[in-house]
SESE-386921 format. One record per residue (C-alpha): x, y, z; residue in three letters; residue number from 1. Coordinates in nm, 2 decimals. Layout:
BEGIN
<<X; Y; Z>; 'ALA'; NUM>;
...
% end
This chain:
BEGIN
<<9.06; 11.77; 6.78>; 'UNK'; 1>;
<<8.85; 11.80; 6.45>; 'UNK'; 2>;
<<8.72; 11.46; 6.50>; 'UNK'; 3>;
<<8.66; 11.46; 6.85>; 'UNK'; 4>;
<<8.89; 11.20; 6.96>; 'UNK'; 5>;
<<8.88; 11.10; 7.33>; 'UNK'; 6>;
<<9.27; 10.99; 7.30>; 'UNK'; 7>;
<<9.53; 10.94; 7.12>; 'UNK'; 8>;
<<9.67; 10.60; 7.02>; 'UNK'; 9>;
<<10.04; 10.62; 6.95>; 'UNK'; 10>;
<<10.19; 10.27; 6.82>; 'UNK'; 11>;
<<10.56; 10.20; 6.85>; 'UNK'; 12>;
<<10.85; 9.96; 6.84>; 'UNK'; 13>;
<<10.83; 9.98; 7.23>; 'UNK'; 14>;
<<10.59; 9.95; 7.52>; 'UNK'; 15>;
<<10.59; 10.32; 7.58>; 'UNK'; 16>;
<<10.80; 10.58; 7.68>; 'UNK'; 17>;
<<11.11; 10.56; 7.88>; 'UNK'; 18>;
<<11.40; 10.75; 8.03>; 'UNK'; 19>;
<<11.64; 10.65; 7.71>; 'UNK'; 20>;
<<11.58; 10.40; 7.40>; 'UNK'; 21>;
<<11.55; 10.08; 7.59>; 'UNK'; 22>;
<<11.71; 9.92; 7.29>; 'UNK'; 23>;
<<12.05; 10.10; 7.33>; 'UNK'; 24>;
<<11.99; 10.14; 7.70>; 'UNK'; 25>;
<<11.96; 9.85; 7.92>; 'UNK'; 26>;
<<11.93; 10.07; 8.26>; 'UNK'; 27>;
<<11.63; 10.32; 8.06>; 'UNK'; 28>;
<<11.32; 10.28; 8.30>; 'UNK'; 29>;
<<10.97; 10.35; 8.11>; 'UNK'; 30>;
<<10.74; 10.60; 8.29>; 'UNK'; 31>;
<<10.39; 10.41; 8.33>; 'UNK'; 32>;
<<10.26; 10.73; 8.33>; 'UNK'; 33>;
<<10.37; 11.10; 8.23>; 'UNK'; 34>;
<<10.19; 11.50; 8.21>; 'UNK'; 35>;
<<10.21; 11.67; 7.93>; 'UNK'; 36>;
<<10.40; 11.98; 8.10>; 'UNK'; 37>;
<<10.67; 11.71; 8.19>; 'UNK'; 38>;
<<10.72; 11.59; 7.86>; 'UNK'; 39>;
<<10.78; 11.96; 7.74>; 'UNK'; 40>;
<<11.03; 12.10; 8.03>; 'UNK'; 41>;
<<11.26; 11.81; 8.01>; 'UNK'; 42>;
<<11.27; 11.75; 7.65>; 'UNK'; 43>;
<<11.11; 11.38; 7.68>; 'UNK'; 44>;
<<11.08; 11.22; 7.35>; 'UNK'; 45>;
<<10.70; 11.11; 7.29>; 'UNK'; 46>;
<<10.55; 11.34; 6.95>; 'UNK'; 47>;
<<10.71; 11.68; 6.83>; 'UNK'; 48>;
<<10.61; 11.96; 7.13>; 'UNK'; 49>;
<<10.34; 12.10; 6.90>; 'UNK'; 50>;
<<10.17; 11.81; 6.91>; 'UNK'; 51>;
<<10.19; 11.79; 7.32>; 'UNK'; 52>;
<<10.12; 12.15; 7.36>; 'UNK'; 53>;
<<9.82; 12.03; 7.12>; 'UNK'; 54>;
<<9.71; 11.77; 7.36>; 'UNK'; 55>;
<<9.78; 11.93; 7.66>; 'UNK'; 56>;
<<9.57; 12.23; 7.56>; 'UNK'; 57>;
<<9.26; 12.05; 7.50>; 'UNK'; 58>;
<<9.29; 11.78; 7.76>; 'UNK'; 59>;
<<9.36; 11.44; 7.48>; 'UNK'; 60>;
<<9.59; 11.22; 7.67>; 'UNK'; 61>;
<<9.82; 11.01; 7.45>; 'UNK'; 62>;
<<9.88; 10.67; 7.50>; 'UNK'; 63>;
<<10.21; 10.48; 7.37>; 'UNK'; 64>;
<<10.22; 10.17; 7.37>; 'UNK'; 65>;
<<10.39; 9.81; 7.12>; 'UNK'; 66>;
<<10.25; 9.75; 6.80>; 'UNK'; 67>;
<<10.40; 9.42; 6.77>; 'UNK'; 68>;
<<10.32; 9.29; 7.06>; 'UNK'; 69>;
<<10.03; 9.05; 6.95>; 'UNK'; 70>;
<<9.68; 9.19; 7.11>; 'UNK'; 71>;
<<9.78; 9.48; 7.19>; 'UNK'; 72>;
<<9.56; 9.71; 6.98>; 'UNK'; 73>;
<<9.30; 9.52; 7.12>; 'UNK'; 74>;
<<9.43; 9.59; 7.48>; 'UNK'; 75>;
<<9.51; 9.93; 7.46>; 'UNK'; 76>;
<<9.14; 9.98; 7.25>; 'UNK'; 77>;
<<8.94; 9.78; 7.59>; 'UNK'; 78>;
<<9.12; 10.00; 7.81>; 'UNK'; 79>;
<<9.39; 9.80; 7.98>; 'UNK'; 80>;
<<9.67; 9.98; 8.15>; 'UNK'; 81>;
<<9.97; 9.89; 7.87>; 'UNK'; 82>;
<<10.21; 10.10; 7.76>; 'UNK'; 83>;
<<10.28; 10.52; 7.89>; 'UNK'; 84>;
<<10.01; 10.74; 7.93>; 'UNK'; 85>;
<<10.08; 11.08; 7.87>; 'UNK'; 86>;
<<9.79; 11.32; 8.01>; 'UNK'; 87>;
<<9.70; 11.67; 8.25>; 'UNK'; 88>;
<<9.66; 11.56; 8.57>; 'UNK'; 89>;
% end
């Protein structure tokens, strides 16, 4: 919020956020897209709930996506729908 950052960019091992860890779980479905009041009633595993309640409060959507898949920094940074976003409305 200091900065005045317009999202958040949160890089992980997988293309966003899903019902289970999609490497244990083979039936875990990813949510293309999440709210932040969501996230905090059932417990879905995306940042510690300070950092939602964070987010949520001032409107900064968060958006998980792959690291290691190759371009997708630049993707996610040109606005292409990869990965979980996790906003208000």
């Amino acid at each position: 919020m200091e900065i005045g950052a317009e999202v958040i960019l949160k890089a992980t091992k997988v293309d966003g956020v899903y019902t289970a860890d999609p490497l244990k779980d083979k039936t875990a479905r990813k949510y293309t897209e999440l709210k932040f009041i969501d996230v905090l009633k059932n417990g879905i595993n995306v940042m510690d709930a300070a950092a939602i309640s964070l987010c949520m409060d001032n409107q900064l959507p968060i958006i998980v996506f792959n690291l290691f898949e190759k371009g997708n920094i630049k993707r996610v940074i040109c606005g292409e729908p990869i990965g979980t976003i996790v906003r208000g409305n």
